[in-house]
C-alpha positions in Angstrom: -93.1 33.3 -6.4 -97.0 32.8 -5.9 -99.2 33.1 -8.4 -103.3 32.3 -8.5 -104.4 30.4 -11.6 -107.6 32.2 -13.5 -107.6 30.8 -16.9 -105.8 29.3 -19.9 -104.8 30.3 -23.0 -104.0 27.6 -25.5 -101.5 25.7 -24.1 -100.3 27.7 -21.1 -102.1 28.9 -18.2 -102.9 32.6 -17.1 -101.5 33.5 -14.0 -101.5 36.5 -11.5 -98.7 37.2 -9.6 -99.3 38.6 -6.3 -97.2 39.3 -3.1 -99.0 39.1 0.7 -97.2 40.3 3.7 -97.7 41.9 6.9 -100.9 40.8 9.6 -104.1 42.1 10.4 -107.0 43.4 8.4 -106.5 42.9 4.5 -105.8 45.4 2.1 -105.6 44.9 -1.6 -103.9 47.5 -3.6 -104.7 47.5 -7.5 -102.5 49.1 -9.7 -102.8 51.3 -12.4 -101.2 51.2 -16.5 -99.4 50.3 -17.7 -97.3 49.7 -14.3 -97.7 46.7 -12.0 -98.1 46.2 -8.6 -94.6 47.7 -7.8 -95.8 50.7 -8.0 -97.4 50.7 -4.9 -94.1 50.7 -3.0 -94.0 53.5 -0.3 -98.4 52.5 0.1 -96.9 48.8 1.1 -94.1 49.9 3.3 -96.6 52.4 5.5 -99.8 49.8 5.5 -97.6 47.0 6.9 -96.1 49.8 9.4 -99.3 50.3 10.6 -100.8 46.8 11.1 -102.2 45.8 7.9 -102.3 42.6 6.2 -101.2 44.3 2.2 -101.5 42.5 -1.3 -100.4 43.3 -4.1 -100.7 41.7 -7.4 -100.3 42.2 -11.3 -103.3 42.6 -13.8 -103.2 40.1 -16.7 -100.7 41.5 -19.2 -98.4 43.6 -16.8 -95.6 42.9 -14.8 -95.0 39.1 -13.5 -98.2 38.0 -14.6 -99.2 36.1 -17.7 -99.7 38.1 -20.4 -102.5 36.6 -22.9 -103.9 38.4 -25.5 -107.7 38.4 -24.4 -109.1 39.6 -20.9 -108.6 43.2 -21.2 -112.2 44.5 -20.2 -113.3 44.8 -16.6 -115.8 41.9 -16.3 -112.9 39.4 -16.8 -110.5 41.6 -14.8 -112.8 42.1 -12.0 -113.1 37.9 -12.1 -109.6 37.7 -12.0 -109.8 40.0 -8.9 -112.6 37.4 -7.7 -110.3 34.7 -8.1 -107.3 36.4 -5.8 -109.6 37.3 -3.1 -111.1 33.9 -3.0 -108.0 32.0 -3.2 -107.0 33.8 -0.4 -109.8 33.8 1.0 -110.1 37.3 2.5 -112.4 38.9 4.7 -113.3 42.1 5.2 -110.8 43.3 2.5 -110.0 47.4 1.6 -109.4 47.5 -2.2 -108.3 50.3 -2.9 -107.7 51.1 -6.7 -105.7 53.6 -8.2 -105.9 54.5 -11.7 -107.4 51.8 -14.6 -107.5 49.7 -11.0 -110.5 51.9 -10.1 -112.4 49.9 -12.6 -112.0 47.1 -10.7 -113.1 48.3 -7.5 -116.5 49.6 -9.0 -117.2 46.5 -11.4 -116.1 44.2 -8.5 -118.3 45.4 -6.6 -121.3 45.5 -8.5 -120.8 42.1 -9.9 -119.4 40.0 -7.1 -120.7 42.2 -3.7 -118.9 43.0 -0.6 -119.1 39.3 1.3 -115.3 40.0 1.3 -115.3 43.6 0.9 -115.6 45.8 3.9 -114.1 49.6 2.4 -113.2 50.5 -1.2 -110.7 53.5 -2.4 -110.4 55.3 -5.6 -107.6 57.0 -6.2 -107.2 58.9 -9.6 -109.2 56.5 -10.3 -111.2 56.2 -14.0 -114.8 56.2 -13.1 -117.4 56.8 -13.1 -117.4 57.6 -16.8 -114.5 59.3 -18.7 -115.5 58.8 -22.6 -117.2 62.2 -23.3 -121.0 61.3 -24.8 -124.3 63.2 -25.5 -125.6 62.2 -21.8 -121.9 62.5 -20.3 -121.0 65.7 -21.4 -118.2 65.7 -19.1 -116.2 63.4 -20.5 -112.8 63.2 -22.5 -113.5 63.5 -26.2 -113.1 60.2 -28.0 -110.3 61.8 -30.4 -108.0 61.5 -27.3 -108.4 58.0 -26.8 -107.8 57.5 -30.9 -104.5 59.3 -30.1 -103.7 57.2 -27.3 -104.0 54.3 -29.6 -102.4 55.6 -32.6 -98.9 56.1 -30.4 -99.1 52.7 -28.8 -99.7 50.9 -32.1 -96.8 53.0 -34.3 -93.8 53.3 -31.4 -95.2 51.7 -28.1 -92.2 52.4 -26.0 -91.7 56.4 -27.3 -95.1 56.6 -26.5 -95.0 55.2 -22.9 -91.6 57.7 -22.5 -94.0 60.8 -23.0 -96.7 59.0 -21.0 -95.2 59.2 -17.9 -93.8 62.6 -18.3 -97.0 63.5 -17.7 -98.3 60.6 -15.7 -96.1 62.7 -12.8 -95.7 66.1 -14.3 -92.0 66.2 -14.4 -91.7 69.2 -15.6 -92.8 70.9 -12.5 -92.0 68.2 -10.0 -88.9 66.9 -11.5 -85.9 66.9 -9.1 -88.7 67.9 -6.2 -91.0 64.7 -6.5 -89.7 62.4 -8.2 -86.3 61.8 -9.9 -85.2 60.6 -13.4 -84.8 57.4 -12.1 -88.0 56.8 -10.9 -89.3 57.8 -13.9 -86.9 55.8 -15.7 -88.3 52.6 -13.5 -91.7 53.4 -14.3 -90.7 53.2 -17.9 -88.5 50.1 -17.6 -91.9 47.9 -15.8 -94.6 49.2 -18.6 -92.2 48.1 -21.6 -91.5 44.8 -20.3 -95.7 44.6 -20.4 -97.5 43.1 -22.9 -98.1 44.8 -26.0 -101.6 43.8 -27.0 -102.9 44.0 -23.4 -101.2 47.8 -23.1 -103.0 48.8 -25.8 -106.4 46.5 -25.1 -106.5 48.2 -21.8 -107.1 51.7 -23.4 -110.6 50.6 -24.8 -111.2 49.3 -21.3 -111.0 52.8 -20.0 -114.2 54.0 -21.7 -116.4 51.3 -19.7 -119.5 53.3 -18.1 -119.4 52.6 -14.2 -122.0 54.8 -13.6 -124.4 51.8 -12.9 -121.8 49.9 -10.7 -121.3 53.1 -8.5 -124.8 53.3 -8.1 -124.8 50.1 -6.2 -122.0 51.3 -3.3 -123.4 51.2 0.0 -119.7 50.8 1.6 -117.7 53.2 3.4 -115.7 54.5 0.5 -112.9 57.2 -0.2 -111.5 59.2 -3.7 -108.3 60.3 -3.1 -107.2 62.9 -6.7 -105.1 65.3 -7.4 -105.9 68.5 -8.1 -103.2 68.6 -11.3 -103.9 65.4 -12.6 -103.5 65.8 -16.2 -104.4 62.1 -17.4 -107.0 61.2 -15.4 -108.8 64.9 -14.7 -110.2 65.5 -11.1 -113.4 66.7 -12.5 -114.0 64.5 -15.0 -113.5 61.7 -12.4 -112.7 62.3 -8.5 -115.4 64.6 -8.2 -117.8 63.1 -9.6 -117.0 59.5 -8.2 -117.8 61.8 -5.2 -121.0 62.8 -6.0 -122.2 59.0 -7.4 -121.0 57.7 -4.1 -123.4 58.7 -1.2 -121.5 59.3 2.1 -118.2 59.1 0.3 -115.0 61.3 1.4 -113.2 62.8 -1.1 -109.2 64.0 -0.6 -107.8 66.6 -3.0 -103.9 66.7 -2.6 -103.0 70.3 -3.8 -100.5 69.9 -6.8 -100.3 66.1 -6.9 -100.2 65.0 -10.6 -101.8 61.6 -11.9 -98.7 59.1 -10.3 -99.2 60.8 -6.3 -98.9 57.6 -4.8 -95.1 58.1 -5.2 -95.2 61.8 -5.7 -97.6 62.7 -2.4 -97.0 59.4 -0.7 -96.9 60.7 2.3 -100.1 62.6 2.1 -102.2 59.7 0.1 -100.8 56.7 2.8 -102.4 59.6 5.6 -105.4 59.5 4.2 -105.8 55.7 3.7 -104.4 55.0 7.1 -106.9 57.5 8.5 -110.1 56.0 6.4 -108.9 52.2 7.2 -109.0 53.0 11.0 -112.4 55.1 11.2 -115.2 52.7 12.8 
């Protein structure tokens, strides 16, 4: 299994995991919490289809990667994503975020440029800002978060049960969209992820990347559903939109937070369809 070394924790090293198949132009799919990179299934099968080089790999704390318990805010998670793309050493690389992995397009970005970086993706993706404050009135109120913590800390995997019923809206797409046994998948990879770094990762959330959007001057797409009840498309697609000058923005009618499984068809059209435009 290959892994990419970025740091060390006492006496053990921390370690991504990361898979790299297919030929052709690079394109690095981050995933979202509190899955890992195995979520991006039905993206990896239709990228490699059409003639793209596709990696995926596990943020610190999730899936087969180490799981320390420090690292969880996006300067040291963007570096991490430094240290992939380096060891690698890819070129004119797509990272396309979905989710908490939207973070680490828009830090990355800002912090470490686009020498390797040719296109970027958002989809239901965090920024630019989702912490409601007096100069971001459109913002989640903080209570929310404190909720979100509250339920991790008293009965982590209960919590993550009721997470994902509405990380996919299964009570209107169940048995259409997606089955009990994806869902029961879904569950099965975020408990096997690290407790501190699940709930580290909720403070994360709140980073301002109002600044790092600012600094895009890459073809760039946000790809949101317009039901998205975790991650709102107004409080963040639309407004990633706006931040972004010359950006393209996809609403998928009726797609909840988890459409890269639910509307896979309709989000790998899109990506296909920005990837290949000159």
């Amino acid at each position: 299994m290959p892994y990419v070394a970025v740091g060390r924790e006492n006496s053990g090293d921390v370690e991504l995991y990361y898979e790299d198949h297919g030929s052709g132009k690079p394109v690095v799919l981050i995933h979202g919490w509190p899955l890992s990179g195995r979520s991006w299934e039905k993206q990896t099968a239709a990228l490699i289809e059409a003639g793209y080089r596709v990696v995926t790999y596990d943020r610190r704390g999730f899936g087969e990667s180490s799981k320390p318990t420090f690292g969880y805010e996006y300067d040291t998670l963007a570096a991490d994503l430094h240290a992939l793309l380096t060891d690698l050493d890819l070129r004119d690389a797509a990272l396309v975020g979905f989710s908490m992995g939207g973070g680490e397009v828009a830090r990355y970005v800002a912090k470490h440029g686009t020498e390797r970086v040719g296109k970027a993706a958002f989809v239901a993706a965090i920024p630019p800002f989702l912490l409601k404050t007096a100069d971001n009135p459109e913002g989640v109120d903080a209570p929310v978060f404190d909720g979100i913590r509250k339920g991790l800390a008293a009965d982590r995997p209960a919590f993550l049960a009721g997470f994902l019923q509405n990380f996919y809206n299964v009570d209107v797409l169940g048995g259409k969209r997606v089955s009990d046994e994806l869902v029961r998948l879904s569950w099965n990879i975020a408990s096997e992820a690290s407790p501190a770094g699940t709930l580290a990762c909720v403070s994360a959330w709140l980073t301002d990347f109002r600044k790092d959007l600012s600094r895009f001057d890459l073809p760039t797409l946000v790809v949101h559903g317009d039901s998205d009840r975790i991650v709102p498309l107004e409080v963040s697609g639309r407004r990633t939109h706006d931040a972004v000058k010359g950006s393209k923005l996809v609403v998928l009618k009726d797609a909840p937070h988890g459409l890269n499984w639910t509307h896979a068809e309709e989000l790998n059209r899109a990506l296909i369809d920005f990837l290949k435009a000159k």
